[in-house]
PDB file of the backbone (N, CA, C, O) and the ligand in Angstrom, with CONECT records:
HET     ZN  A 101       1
ATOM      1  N   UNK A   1     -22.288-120.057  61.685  1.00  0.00           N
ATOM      2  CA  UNK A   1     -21.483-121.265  61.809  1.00  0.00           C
ATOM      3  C   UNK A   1     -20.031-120.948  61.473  1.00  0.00           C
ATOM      4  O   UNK A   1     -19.691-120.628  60.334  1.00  0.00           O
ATOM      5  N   UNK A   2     -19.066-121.060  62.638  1.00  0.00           N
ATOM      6  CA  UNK A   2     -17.744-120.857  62.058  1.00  0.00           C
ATOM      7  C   UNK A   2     -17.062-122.235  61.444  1.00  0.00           C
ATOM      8  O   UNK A   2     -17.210-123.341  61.964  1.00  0.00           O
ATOM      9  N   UNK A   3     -16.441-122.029  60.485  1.00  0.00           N
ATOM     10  CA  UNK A   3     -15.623-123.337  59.940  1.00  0.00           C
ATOM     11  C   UNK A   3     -13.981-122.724  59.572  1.00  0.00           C
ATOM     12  O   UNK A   3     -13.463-121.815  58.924  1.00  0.00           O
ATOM     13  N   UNK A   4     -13.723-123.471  60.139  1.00  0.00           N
ATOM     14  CA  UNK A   4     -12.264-123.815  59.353  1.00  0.00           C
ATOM     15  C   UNK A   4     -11.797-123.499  58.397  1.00  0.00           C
ATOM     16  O   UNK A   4     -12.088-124.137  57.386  1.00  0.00           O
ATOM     17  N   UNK A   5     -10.747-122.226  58.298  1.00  0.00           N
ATOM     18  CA  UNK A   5     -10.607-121.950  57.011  1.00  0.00           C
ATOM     19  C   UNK A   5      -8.766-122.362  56.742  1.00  0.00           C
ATOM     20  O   UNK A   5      -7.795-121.608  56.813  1.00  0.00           O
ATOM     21  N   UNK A   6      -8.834-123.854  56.420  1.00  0.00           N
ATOM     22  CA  UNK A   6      -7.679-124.389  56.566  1.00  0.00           C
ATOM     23  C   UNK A   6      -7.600-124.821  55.193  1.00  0.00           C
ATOM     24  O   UNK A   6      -8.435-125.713  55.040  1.00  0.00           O
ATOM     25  N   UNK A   7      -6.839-124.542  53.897  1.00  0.00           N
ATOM     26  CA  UNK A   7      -6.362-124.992  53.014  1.00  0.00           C
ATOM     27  C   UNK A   7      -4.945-125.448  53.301  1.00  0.00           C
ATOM     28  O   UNK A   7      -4.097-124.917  54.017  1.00  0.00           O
ATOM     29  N   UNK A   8      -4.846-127.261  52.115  1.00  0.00           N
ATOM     30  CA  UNK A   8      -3.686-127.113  51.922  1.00  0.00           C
ATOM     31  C   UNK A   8      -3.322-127.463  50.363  1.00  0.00           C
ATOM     32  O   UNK A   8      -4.267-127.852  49.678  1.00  0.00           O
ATOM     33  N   UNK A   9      -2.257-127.377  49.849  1.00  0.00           N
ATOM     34  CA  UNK A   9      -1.809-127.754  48.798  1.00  0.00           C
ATOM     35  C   UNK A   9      -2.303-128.982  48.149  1.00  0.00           C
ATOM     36  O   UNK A   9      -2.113-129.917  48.926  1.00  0.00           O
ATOM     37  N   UNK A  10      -2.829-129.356  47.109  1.00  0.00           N
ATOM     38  CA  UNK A  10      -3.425-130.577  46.543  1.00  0.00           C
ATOM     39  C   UNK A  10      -2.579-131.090  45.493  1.00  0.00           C
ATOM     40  O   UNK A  10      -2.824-131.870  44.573  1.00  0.00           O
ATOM     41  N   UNK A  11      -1.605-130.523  45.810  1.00  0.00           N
ATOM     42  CA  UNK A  11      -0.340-131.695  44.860  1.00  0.00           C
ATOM     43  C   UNK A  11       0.859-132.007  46.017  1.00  0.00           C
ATOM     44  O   UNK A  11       1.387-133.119  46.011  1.00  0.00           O
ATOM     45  N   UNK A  12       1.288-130.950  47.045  1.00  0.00           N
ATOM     46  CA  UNK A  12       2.302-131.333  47.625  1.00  0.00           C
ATOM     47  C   UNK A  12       1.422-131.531  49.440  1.00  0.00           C
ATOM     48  O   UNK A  12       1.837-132.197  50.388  1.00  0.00           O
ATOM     49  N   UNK A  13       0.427-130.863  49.375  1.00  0.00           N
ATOM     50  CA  UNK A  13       0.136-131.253  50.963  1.00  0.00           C
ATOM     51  C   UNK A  13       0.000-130.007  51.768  1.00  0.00           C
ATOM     52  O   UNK A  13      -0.926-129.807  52.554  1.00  0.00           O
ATOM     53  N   UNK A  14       1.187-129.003  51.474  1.00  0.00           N
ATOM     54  CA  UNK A  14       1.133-127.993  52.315  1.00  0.00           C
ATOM     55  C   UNK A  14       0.249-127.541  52.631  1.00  0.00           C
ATOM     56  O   UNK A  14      -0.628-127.752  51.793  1.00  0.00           O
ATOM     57  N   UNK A  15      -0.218-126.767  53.735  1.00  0.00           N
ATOM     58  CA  UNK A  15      -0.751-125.658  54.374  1.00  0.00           C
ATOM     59  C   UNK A  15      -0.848-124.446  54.317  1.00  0.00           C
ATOM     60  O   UNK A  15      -0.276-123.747  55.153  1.00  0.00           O
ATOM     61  N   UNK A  16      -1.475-123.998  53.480  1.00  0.00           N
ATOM     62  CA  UNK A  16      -1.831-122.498  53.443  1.00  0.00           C
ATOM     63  C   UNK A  16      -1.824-121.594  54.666  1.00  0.00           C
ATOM     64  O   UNK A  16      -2.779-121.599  55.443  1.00  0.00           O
ATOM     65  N   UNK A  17      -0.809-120.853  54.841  1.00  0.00           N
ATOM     66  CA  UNK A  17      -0.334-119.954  56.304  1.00  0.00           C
ATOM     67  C   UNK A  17      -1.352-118.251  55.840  1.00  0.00           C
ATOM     68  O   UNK A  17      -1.760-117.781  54.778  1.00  0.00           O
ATOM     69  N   UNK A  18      -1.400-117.840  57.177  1.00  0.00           N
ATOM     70  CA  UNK A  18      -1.841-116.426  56.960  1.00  0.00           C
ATOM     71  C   UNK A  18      -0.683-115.419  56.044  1.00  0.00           C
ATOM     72  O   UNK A  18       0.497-115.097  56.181  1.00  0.00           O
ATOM     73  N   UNK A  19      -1.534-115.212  55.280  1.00  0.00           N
ATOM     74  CA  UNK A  19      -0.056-114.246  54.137  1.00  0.00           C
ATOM     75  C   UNK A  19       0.482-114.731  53.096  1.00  0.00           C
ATOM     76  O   UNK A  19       1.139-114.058  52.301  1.00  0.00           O
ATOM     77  N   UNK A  20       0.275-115.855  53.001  1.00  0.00           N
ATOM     78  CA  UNK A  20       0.962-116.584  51.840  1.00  0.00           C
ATOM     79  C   UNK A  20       0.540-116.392  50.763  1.00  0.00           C
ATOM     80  O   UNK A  20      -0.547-116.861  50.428  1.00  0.00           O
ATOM     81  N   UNK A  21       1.346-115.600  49.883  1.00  0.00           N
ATOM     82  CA  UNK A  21       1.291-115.074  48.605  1.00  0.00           C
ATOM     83  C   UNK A  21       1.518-116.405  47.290  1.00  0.00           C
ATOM     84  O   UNK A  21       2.115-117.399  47.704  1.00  0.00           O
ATOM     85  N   UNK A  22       1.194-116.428  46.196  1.00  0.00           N
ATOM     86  CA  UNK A  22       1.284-117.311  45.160  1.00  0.00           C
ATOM     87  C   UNK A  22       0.719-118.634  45.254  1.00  0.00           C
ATOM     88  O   UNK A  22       1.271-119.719  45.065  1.00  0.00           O
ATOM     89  N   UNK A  23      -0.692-118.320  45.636  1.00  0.00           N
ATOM     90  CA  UNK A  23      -1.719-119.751  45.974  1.00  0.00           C
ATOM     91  C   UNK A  23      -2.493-119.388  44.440  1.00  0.00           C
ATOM     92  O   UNK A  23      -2.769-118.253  44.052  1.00  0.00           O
ATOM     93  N   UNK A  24      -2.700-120.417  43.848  1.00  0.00           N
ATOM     94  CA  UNK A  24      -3.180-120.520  42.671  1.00  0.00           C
ATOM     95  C   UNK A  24      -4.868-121.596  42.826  1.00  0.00           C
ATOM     96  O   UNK A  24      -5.191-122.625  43.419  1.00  0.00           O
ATOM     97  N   UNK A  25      -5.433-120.769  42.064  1.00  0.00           N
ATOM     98  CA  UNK A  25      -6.933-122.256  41.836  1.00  0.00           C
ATOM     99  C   UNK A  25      -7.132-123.190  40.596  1.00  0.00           C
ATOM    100  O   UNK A  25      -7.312-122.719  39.473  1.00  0.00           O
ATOM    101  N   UNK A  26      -7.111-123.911  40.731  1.00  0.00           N
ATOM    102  CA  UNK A  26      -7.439-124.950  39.060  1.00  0.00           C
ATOM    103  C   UNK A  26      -8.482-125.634  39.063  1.00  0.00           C
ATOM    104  O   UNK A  26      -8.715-126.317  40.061  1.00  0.00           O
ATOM    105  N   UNK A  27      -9.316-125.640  38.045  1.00  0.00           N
ATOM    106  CA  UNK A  27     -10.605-126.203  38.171  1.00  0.00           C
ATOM    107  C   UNK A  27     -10.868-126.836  36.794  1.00  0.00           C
ATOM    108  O   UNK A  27     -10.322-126.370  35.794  1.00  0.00           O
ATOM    109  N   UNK A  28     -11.689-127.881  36.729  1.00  0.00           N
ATOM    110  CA  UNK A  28     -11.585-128.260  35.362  1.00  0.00           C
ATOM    111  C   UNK A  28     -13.261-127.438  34.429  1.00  0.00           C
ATOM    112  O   UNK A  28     -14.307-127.388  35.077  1.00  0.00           O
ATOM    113  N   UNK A  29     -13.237-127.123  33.575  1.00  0.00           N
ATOM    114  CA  UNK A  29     -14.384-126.766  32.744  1.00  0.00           C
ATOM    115  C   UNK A  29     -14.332-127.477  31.189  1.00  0.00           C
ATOM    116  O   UNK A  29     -13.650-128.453  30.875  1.00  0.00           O
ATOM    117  N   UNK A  30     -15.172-126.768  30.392  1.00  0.00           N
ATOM    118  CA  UNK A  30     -15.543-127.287  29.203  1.00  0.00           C
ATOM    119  C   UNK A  30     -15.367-126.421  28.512  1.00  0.00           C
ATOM    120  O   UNK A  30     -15.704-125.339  28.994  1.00  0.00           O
ATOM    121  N   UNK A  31     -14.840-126.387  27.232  1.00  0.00           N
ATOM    122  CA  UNK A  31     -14.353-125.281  26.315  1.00  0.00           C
ATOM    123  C   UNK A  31     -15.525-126.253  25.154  1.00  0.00           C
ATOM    124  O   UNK A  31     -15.478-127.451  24.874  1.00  0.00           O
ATOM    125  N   UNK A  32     -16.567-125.121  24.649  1.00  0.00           N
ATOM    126  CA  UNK A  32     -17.330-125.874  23.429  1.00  0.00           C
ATOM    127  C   UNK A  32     -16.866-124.892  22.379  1.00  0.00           C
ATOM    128  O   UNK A  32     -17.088-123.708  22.635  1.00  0.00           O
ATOM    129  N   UNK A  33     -16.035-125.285  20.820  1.00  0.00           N
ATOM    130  CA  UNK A  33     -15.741-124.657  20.067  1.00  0.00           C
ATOM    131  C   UNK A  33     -17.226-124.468  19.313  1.00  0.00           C
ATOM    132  O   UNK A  33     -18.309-125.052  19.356  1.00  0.00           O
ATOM    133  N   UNK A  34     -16.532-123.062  18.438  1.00  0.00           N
ATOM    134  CA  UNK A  34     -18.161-122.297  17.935  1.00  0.00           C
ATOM    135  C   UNK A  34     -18.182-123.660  16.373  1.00  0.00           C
ATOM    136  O   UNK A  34     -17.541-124.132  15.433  1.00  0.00           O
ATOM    137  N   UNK A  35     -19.576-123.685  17.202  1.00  0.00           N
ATOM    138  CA  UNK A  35     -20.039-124.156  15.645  1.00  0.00           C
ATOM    139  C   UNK A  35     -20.187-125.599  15.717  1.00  0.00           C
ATOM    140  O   UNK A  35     -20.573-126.358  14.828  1.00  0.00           O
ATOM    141  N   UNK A  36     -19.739-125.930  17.178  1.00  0.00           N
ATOM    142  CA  UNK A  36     -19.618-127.402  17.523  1.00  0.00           C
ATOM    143  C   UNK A  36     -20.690-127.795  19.123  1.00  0.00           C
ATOM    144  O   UNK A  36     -20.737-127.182  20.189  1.00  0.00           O
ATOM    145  N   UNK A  37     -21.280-128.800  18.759  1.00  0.00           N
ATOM    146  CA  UNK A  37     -21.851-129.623  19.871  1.00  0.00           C
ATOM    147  C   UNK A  37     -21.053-130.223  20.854  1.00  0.00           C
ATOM    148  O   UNK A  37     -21.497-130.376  21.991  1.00  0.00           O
ATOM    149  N   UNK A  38     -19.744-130.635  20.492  1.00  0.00           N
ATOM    150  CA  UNK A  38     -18.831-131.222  21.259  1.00  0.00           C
ATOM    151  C   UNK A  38     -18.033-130.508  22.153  1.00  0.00           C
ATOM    152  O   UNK A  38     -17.073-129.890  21.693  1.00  0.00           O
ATOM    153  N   UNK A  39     -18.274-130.484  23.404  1.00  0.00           N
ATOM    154  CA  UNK A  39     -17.192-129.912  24.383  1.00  0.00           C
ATOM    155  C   UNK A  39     -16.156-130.400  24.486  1.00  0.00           C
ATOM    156  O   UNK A  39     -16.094-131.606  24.245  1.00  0.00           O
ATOM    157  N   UNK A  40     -14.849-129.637  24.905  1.00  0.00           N
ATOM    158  CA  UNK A  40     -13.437-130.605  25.254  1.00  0.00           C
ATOM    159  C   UNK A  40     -12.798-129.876  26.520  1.00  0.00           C
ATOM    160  O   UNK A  40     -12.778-128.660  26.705  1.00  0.00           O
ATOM    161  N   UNK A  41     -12.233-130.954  27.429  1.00  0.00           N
ATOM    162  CA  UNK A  41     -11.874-130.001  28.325  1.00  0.00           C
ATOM    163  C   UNK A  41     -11.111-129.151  28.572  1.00  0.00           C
ATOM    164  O   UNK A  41     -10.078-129.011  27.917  1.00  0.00           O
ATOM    165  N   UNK A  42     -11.421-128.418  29.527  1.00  0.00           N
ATOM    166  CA  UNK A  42     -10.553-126.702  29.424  1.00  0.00           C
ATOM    167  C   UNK A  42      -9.998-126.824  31.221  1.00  0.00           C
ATOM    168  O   UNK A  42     -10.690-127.208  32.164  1.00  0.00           O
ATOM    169  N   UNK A  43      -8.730-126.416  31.254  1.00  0.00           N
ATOM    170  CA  UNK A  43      -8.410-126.437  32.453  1.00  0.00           C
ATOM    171  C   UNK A  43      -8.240-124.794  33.290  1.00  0.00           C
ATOM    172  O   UNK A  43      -7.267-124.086  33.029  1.00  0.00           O
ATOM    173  N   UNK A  44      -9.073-124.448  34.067  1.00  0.00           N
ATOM    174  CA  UNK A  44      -8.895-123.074  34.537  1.00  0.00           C
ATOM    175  C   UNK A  44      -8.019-122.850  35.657  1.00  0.00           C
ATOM    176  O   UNK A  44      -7.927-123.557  36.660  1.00  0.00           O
ATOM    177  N   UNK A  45      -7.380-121.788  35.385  1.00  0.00           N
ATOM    178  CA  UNK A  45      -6.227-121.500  36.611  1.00  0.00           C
ATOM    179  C   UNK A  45      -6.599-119.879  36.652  1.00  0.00           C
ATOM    180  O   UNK A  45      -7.003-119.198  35.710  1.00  0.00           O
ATOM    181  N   UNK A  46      -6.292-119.378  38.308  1.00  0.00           N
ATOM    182  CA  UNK A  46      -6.962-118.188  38.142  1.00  0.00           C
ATOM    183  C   UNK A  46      -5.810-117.749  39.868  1.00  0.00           C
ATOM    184  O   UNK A  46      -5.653-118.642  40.700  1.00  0.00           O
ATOM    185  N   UNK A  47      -5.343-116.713  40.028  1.00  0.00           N
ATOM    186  CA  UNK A  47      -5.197-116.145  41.670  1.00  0.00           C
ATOM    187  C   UNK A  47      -5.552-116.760  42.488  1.00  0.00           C
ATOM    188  O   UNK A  47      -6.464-117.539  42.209  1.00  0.00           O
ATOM    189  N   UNK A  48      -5.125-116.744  43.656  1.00  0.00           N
ATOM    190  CA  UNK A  48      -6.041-116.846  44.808  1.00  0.00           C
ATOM    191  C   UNK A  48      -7.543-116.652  44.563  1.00  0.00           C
ATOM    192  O   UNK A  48      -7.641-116.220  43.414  1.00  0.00           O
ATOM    193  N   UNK A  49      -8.594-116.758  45.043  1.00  0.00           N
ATOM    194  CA  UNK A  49      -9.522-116.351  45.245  1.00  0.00           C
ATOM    195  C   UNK A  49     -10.207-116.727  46.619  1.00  0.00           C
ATOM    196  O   UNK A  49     -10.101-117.949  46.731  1.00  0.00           O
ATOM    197  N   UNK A  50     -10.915-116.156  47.796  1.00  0.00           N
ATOM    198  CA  UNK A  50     -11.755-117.148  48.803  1.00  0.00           C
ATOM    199  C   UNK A  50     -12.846-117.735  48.080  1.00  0.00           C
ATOM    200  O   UNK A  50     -13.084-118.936  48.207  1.00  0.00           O
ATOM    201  N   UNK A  51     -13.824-116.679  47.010  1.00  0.00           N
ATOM    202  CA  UNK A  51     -14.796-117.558  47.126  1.00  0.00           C
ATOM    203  C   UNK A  51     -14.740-118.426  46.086  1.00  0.00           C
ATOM    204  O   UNK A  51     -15.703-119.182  45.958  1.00  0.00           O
ATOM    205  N   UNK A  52     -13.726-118.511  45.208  1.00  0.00           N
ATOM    206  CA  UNK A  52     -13.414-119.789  44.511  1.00  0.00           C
ATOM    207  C   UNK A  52     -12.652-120.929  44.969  1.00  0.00           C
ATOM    208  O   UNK A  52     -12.827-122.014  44.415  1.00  0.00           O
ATOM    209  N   UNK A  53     -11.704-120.788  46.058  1.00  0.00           N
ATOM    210  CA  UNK A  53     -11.673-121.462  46.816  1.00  0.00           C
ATOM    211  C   UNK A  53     -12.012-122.474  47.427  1.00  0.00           C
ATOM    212  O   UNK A  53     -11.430-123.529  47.681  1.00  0.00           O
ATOM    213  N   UNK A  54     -13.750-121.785  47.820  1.00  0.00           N
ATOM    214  CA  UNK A  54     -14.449-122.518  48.454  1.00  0.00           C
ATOM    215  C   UNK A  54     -15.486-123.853  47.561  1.00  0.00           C
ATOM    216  O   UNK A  54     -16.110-124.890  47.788  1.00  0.00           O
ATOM    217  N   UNK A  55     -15.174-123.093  46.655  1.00  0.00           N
ATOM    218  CA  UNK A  55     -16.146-123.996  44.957  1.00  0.00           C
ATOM    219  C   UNK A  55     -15.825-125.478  45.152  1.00  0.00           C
ATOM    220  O   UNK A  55     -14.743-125.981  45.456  1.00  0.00           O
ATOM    221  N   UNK A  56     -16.812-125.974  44.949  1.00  0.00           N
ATOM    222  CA  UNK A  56     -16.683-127.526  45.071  1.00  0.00           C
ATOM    223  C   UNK A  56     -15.775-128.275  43.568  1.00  0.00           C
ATOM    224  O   UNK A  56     -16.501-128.665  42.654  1.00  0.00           O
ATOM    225  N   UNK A  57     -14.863-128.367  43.473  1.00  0.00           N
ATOM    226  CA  UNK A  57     -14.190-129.540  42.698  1.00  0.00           C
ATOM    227  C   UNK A  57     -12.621-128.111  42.052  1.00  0.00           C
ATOM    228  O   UNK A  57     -11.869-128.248  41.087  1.00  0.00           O
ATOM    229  N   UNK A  58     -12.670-127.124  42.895  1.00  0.00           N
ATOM    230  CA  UNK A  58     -11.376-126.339  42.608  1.00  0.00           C
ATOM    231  C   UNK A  58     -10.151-127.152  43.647  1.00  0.00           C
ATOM    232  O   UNK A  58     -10.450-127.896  44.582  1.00  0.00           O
ATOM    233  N   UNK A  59      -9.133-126.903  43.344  1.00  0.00           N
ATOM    234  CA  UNK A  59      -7.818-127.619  43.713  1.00  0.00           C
ATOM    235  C   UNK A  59      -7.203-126.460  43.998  1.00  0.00           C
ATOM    236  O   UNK A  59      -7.309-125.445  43.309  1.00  0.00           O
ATOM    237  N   UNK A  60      -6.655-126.545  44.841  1.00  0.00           N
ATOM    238  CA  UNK A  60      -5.725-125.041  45.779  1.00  0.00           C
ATOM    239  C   UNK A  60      -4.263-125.859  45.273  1.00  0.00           C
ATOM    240  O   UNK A  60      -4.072-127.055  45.494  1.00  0.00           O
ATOM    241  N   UNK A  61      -3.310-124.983  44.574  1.00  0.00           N
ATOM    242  CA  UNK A  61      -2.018-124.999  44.465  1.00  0.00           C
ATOM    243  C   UNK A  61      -1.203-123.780  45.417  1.00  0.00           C
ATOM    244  O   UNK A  61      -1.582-122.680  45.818  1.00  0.00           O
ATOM    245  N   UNK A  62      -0.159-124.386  45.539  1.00  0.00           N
ATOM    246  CA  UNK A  62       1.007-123.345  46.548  1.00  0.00           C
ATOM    247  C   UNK A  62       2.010-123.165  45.660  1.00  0.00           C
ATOM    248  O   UNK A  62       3.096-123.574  46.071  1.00  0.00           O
ATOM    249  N   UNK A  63       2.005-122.475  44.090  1.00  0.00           N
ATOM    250  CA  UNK A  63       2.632-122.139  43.741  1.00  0.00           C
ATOM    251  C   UNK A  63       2.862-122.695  42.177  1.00  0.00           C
ATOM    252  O   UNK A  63       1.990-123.452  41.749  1.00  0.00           O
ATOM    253  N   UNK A  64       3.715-122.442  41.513  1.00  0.00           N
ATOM    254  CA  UNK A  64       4.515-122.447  40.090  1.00  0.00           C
ATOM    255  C   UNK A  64       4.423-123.939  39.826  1.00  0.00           C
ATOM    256  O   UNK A  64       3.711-124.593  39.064  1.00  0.00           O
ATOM    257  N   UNK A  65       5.365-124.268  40.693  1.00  0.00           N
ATOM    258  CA  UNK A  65       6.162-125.741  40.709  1.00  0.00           C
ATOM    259  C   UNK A  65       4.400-126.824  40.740  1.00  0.00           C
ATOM    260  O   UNK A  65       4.141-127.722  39.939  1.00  0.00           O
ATOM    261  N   UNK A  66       3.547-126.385  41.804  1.00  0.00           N
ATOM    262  CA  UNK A  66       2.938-127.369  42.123  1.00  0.00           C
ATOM    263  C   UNK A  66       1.587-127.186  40.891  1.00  0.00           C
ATOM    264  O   UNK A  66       0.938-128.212  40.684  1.00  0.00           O
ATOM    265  N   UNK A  67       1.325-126.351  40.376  1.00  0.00           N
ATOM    266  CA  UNK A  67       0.323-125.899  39.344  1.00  0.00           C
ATOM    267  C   UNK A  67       1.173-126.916  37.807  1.00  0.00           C
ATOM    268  O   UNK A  67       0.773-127.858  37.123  1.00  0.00           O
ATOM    269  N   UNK A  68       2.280-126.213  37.814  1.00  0.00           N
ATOM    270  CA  UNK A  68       2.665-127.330  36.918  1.00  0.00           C
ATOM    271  C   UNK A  68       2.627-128.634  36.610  1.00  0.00           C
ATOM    272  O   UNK A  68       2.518-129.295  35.577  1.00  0.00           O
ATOM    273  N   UNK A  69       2.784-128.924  38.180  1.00  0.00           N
ATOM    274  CA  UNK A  69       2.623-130.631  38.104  1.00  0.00           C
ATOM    275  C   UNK A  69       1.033-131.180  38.100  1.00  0.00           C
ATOM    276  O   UNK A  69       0.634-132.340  37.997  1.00  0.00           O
ATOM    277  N   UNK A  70       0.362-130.087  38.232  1.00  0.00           N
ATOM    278  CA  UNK A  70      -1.442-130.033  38.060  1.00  0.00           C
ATOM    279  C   UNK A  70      -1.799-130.344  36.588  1.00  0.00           C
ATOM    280  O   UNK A  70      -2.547-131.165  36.057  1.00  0.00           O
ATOM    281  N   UNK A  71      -0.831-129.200  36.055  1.00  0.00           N
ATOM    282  CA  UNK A  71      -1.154-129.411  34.916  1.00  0.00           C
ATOM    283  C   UNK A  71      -0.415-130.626  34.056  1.00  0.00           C
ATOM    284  O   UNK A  71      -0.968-131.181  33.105  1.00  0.00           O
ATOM    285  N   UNK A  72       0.806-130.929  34.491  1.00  0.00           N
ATOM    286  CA  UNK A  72       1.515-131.797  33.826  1.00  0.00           C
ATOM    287  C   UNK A  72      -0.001-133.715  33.567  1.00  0.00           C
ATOM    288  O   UNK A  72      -0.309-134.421  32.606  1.00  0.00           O
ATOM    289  N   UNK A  73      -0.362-133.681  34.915  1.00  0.00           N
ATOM    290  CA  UNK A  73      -0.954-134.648  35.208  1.00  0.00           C
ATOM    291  C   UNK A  73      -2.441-134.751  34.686  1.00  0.00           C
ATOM    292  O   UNK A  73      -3.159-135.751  34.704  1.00  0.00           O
ATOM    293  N   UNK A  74      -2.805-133.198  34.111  1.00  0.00           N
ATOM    294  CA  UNK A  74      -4.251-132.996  33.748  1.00  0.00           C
ATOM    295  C   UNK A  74      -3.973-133.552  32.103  1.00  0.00           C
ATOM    296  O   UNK A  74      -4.740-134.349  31.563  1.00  0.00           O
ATOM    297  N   UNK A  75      -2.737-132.980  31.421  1.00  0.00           N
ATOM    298  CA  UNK A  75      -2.598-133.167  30.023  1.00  0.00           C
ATOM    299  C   UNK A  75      -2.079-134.751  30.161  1.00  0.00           C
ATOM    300  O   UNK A  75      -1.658-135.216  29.101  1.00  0.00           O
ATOM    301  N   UNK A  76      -2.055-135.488  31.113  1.00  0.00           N
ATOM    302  CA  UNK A  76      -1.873-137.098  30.718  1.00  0.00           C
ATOM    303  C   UNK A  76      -3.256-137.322  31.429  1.00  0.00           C
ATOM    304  O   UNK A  76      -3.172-138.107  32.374  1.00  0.00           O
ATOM    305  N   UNK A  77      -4.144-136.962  31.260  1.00  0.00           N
ATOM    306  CA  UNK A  77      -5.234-137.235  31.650  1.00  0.00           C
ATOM    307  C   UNK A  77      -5.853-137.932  33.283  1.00  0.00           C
ATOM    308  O   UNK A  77      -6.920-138.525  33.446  1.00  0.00           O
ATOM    309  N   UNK A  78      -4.825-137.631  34.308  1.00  0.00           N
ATOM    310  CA  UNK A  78      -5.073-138.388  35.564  1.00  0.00           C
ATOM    311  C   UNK A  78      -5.519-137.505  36.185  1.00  0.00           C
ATOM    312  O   UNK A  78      -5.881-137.688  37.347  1.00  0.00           O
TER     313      UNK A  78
HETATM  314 ZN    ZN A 101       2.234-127.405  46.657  1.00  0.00          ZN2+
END
C-alpha cells in the first residue's frame, strides 16, 4: 500500500519538502520520579525521525522557532 508521505508543520502549517533539514518530533510522555506512584508529564523532543514520525500522537516541528512555541504552549498547559 503506498501512502503519502506528506508532513507538515503542527504549529505553523508548513510542508515538509524533500531535504529539509531541522524537522524536530515532540511527543508527550510520563516522567514517574523514583520512589513515587505519581507520574508527571515529560515532554519529548528528539531529530527527525521516519519511524517516529509516523507514531500516533508525535507533532512534526520545522524548526527552533516552531518547537519553541510547542513548548511555550505545552508549559501553559494547552
Ligand atoms: Zn513550523
Amino acid at each position: 500500500m503506498a501512502f503519502s508521505e506528506s508532513y507538515h508543520c503542527d504549529v505553523c502549517g508548513k510542508e515538509k519538502q524533500e531535504g529539509s533539514h531541522d524537522w524536530w518530533l515532540m511527543w508527550d510522555d510520563v516522567f514517574t520520579p523514583p520512589r513515587s506512584e505519581q507520574g508527571q508529564p515529560l515532554l519529548q523532543i528528539t531529530a527527525w525521525n521516519l519511524f517516529q514520525a509516523h507514531s500516533a500522537g508525535t507533532r512534526h516541528v520545522c524548526g527552533a522557532a516552531c518547537a519553541q512555541t510547542l513548548l511555550n504552549r505545552w508549559m501553559l498547559g494547552k
